[in-house]
N, C-alpha and C positions, 0 to 999 in steps of 0.2 A: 523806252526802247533806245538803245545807244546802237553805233556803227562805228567801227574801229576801220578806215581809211586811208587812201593812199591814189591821188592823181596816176593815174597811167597804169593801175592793176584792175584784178578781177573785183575788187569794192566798189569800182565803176558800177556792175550788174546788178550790185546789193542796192544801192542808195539809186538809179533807176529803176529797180523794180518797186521802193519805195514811194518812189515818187509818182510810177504809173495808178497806185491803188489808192495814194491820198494819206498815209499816217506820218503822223510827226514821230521826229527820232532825233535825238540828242547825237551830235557827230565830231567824232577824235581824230584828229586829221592829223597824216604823217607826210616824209616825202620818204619814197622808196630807198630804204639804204640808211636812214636816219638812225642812228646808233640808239637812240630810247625803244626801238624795235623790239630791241634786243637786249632792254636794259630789264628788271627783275619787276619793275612796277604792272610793263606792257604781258610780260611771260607770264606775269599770274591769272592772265586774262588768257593769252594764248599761249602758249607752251611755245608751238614754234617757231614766234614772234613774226607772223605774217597777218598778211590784209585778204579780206576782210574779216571781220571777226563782229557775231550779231549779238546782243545779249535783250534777251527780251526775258523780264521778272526773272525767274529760275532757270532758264534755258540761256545757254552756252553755245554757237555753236562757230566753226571756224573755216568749212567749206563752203566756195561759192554759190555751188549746188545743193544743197543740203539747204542752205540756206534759201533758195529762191524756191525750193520744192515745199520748205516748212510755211515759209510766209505765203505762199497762193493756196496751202492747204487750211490754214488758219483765217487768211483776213482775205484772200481774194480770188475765193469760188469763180466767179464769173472770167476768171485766168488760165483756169484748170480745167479741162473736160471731166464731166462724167466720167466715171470708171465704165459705165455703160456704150457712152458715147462712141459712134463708131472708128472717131478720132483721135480718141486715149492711147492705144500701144503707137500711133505716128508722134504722139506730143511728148510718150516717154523716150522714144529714139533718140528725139533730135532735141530733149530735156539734155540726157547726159552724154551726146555725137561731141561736145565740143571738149569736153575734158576728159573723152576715151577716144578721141582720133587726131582733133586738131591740136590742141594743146601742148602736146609732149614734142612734135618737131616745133610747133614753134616758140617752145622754152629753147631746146638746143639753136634754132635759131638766133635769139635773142643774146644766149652765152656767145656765140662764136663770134655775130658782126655789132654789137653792143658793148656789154658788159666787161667780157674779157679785154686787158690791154693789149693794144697791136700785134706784140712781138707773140701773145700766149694763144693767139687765133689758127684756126684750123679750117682754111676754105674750104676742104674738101667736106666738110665734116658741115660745113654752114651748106655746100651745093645739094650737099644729102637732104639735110632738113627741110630743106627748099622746094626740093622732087616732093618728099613726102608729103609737105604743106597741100601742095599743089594737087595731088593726088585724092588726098582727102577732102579738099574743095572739090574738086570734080566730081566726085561722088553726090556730092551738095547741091552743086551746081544743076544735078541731071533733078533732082527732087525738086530746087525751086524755080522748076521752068515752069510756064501757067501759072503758078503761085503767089501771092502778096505775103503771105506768111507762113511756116513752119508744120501748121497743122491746123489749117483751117482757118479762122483769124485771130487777131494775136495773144499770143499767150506767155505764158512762166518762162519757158522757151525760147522765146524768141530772147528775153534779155540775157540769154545763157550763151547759146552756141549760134546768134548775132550779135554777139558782142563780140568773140571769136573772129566772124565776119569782118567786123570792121575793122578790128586789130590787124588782122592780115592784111587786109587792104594797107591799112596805114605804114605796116613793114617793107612796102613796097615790092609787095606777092604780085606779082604779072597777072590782072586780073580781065585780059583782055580777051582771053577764051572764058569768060564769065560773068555773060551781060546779064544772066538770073541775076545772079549772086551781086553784080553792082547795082541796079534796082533796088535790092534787098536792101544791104547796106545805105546807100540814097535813101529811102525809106524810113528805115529805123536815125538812122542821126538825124533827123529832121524833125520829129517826136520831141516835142516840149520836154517830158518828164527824164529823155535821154541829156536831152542840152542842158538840163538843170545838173542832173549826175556829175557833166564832165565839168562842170564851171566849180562846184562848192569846195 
């Protein structure tokens, strides 16, 4: 099993959730933006030269989710509810909440007060992302009040849209209307097989 990576993206989730079920995986370490991304060697692996990218024997795959859905469905049962369980449609919600609600302002985030150079920045356009971020945390927020984890205890899930969590956090998202949610966060970074993730 190989892990096509990169410090500071969503490959974090992949080689954490690796790391919580115990298998070994051979790992291609990039730094975000590095032109081999993008060079013909990496694209015949991933077409659109992004992180993470899993290859397990015959299987290809290059979303983060997908990916953390294939590996709890294959190697780490005890990660995944029953389909029975009365936990499952809460562990499919907040499976895919982080890259159908948080994720997309906090890419635009990312472009506006990151990426882009000074001059090509758009505050209005970062304050928008910002609102929405936040919004979509609240929503979050209201779910992990009472809760230590996402859908009972921890699961596939949590490495997905808590990793999201902490991201935010770390963008310095005002997370002071969301003391669930920093618990949460506190919680999950303190997790061995997460501190393993961000260090490799």
């Amino acid at each position: 099993m190989k892990v096509y990576y990169a410090p500071q993206s969503r490959a974090v989730r992949t080689v954490w959730l690796l790391e919580e079920i115990g298998l070994s995986y051979e790992l291609e370490k990039f730094t975000l933006g590095q032109k081999e991304m993008h060079g013909p060697k990496y694209t015949s692996v991933n077409p659109n030269g992004r992180v993470p990218t899993l290859v397990d024997g015959d299987v290809t795959l290059t979303e983060s989710t997908a990916i953390a859905q294939y590996l709890g469905a294959k190697y780490a049962p005890a990660l995944v509810p029953e389909t029975e369980a009365e936990n499952f449609a809460q562990y499919l919600q907040w499976l895919h909440y982080a890259e159908g609600m948080i994720m997309g302002p906090m890419g635009n985030y990312v472009v506006e007060t990151v990426l882009l150079p000074p001059e090509r920045r758009n505050p209005e356009q970062a304050k928008r992302a910002l609102k929405l971020m936040g919004r979509t945390l609240g929503a979050l927020e209201t779910h992990m009040d009472g809760r230590a984890f996402l859908a009972g205890g921890f699961t596939v899930a949590d490495t997905i849209t808590g990793h999201a969590v902490i991201m935010a956090r770390r963008l310095k998202v005002d997370f002071n209307g969301f003391p669930a949610l920093s618990a949460y966060a506190d919680r999950l970074e303190t997790r061995p097989a997460f501190v393993v993730a961000e260090a490799v």
